[in-house]
C-alpha positions in Angstrom: 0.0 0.0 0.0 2.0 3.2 -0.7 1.6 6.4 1.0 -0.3 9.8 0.1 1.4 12.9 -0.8 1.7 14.5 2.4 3.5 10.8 3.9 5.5 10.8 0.9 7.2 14.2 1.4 7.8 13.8 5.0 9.4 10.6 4.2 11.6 11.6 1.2 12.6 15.2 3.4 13.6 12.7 6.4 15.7 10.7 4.1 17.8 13.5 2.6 18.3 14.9 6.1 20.1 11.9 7.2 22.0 10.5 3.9 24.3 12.5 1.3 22.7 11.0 -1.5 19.4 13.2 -2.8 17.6 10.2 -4.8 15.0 10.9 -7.5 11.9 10.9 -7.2 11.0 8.2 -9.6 13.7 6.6 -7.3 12.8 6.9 -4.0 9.4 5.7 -5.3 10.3 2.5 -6.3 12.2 1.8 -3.1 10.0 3.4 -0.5 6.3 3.0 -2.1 5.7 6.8 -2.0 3.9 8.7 -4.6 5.7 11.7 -5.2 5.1 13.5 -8.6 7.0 13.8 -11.4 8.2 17.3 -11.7 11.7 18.3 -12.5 11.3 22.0 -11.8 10.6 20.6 -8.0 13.3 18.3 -7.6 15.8 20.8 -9.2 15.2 23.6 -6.5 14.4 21.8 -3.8 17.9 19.7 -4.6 19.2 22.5 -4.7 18.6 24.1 -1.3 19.1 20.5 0.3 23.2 20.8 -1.3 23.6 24.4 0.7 22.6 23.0 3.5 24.7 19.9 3.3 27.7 22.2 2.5 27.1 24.8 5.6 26.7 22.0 8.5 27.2 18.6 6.8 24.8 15.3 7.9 22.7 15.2 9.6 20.5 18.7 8.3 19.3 20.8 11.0 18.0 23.6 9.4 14.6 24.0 8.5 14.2 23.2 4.4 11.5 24.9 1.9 8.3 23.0 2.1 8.7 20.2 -0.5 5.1 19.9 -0.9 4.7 23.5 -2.1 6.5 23.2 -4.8 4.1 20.2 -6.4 1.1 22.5 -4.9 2.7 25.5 -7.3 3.1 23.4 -10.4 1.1 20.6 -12.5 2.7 17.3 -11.8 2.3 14.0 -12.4 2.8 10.8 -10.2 6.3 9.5 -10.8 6.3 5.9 -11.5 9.8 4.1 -12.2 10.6 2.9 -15.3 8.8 -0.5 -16.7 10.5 -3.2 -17.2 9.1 -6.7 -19.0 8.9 -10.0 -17.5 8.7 -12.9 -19.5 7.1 -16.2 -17.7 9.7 -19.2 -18.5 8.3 -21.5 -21.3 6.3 -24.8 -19.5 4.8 -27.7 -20.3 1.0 -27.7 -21.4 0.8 -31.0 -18.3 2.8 -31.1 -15.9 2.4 -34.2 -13.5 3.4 -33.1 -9.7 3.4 -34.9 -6.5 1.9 -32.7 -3.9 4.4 -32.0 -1.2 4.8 -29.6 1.9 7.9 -27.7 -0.3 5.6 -26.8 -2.8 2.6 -25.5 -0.6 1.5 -21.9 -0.8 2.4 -20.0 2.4 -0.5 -17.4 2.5 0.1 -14.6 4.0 -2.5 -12.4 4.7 -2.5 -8.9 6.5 -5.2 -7.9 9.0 -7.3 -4.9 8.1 -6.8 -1.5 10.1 -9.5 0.3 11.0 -9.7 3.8 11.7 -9.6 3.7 15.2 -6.2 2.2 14.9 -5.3 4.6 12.5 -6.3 7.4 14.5 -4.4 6.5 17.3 -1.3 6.1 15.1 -1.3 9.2 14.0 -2.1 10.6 16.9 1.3 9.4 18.3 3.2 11.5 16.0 6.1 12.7 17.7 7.3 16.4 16.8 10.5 15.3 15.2 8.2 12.8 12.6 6.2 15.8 11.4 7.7 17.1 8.4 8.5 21.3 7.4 5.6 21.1 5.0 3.4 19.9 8.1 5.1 22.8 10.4 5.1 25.9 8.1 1.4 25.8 7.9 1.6 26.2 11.8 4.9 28.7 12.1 5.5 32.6 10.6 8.0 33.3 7.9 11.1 34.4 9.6 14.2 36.1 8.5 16.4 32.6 7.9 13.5 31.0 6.3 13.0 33.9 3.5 17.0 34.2 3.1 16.5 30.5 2.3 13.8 31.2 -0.1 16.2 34.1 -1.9 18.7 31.9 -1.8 17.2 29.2 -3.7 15.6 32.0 -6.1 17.0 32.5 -9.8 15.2 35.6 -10.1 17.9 38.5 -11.2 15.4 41.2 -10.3 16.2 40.1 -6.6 19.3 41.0 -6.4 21.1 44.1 -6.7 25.3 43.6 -7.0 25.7 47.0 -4.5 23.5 45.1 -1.8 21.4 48.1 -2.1 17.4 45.8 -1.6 15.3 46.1 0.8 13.0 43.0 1.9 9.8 42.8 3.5 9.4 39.4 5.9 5.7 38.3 6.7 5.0 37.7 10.1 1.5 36.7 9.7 1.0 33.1 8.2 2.8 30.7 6.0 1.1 31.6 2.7 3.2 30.9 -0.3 5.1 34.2 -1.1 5.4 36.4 -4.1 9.3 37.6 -3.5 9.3 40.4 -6.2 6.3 41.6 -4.6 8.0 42.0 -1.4 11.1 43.4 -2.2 12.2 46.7 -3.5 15.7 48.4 -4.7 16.7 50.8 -2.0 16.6 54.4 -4.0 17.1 57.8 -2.8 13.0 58.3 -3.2 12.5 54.4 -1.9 14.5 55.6 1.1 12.6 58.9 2.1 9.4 56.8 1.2 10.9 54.4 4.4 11.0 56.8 6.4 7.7 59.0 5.8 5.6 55.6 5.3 4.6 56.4 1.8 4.2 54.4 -1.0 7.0 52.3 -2.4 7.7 50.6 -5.7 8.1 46.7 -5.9 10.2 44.7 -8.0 6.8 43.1 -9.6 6.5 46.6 -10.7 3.3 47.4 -8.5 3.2 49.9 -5.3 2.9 48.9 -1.8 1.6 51.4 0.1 3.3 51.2 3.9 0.4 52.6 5.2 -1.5 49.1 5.4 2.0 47.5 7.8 3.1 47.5 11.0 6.9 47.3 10.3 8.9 45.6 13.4 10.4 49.1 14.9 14.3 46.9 16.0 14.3 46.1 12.3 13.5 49.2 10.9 16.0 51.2 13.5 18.6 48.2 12.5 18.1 49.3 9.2 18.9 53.2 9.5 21.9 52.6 11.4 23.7 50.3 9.0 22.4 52.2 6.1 23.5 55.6 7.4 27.0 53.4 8.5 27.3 52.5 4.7 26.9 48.7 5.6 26.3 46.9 2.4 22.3 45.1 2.2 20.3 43.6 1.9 18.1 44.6 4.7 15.3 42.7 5.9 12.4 44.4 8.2 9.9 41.8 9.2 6.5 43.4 9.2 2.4 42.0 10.0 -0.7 43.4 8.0 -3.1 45.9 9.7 
């Protein structure tokens, strides 16, 4: 019986956690029953950020990881079954005379139904270290290592600026998938007076964001003055929650 989705993820993140191999998912399919999907965009960036992690602090990973199962929730995928391979029966004879013996008696083995009691139960038993980051960041904020993570594992050019001059907005509020252009901006001279008056601001997605509607964290903005008046070299990040 293989596993759903959300099973399958938590098994395939636990796996790359604790072994330097990072299997495919057609792979780890056929060796663990799971049913991941077959996408290649998803395998590529989330192999991806599991390599920089392996790099920074070696095996076992520590750190959280991007939500495996929101990168098969942001694209169309579709299970990913290992390759087929034939069998071909050996040739027999049409009548085969045998002499009944205990050798050649079926062993039947026959596994008890669960019911959903049981299952309940089993579940319920879930230690915290079983539940995988895709089960956790629906119950946990964005914070500032998490989105450096997401950047990080982001080929978008318009995120980054080679003078270190962006400014990034963190949410504080829920784990929604994020939009990064829409929450980041180039840090101008009319960007910075905007900062500081609470006006409206330009995005890399090329819409406005009107500051107006955020409660930016006060420590992150006054972190933010200092070491940009102190010629520190960004990004920034100023974590923030909707009013």
């Amino acid at each position: 019986m293989s596993l759903s989705l959300t099973e399958s993820c938590v098994r395939y993140e636990r796996y790359v956690r604790r072994h330097k191999d990072i299997p495919t998912f057609e792979e780890f399919n056929a060796q663990h029953y799971t049913c991941l999907p077959s996408n290649s965009a998803a395998y590529s960036s989330f192999k991806r950020a599991v390599s920089t992690a392996q790099r920074a602090e070696g095996i076992p990973i520590q750190r959280r990881l991007p939500s495996l199962l929101r990168y098969f929730d942001s694209e169309e995928t579709s299970f990913a079954a290992p390759k087929p391979s034939t069998q071909v029966l050996p040739r027999t004879n049409a009548f085969q005379s045998t002499v009944p013996s205990y050798e050649k008696s079926l062993k039947m083995n026959i596994r008890a139904p669960v019911h959903a009691e049981e299952m309940g139960v089993e579940s319920s038993n879930l230690s915290e270290s079983d539940i995988s980051e895709s089960e956790m960041s629906e119950r946990s904020a964005w914070t500032v290592d998490t989105f450096k993570e997401m950047l990080s594992s982001s080929d978008d050019p318009c995120l980054v600026e080679k003078s270190g001059s962006m400014v990034h907005f963190v949410p504080t509020d829920s784990r929604a998938v994020l939009n990064l252009p829409a929450l980041s901006c180039k840090l101008t001279k009319s960007s910075w007076g905007n900062l500081r008056t609470g006006a409206e601001i330009k995005m890399r997605d090329g819409n406005t964001l009107s500051l107006t509607s955020m409660a930016l964290n006060e420590t992150d903005m006054k972190s933010f003055v200092k070491e940009f008046k102190k010629k520190t070299k960004g990004p920034y990040f100023i974590r923030f929650s909707s009013i």
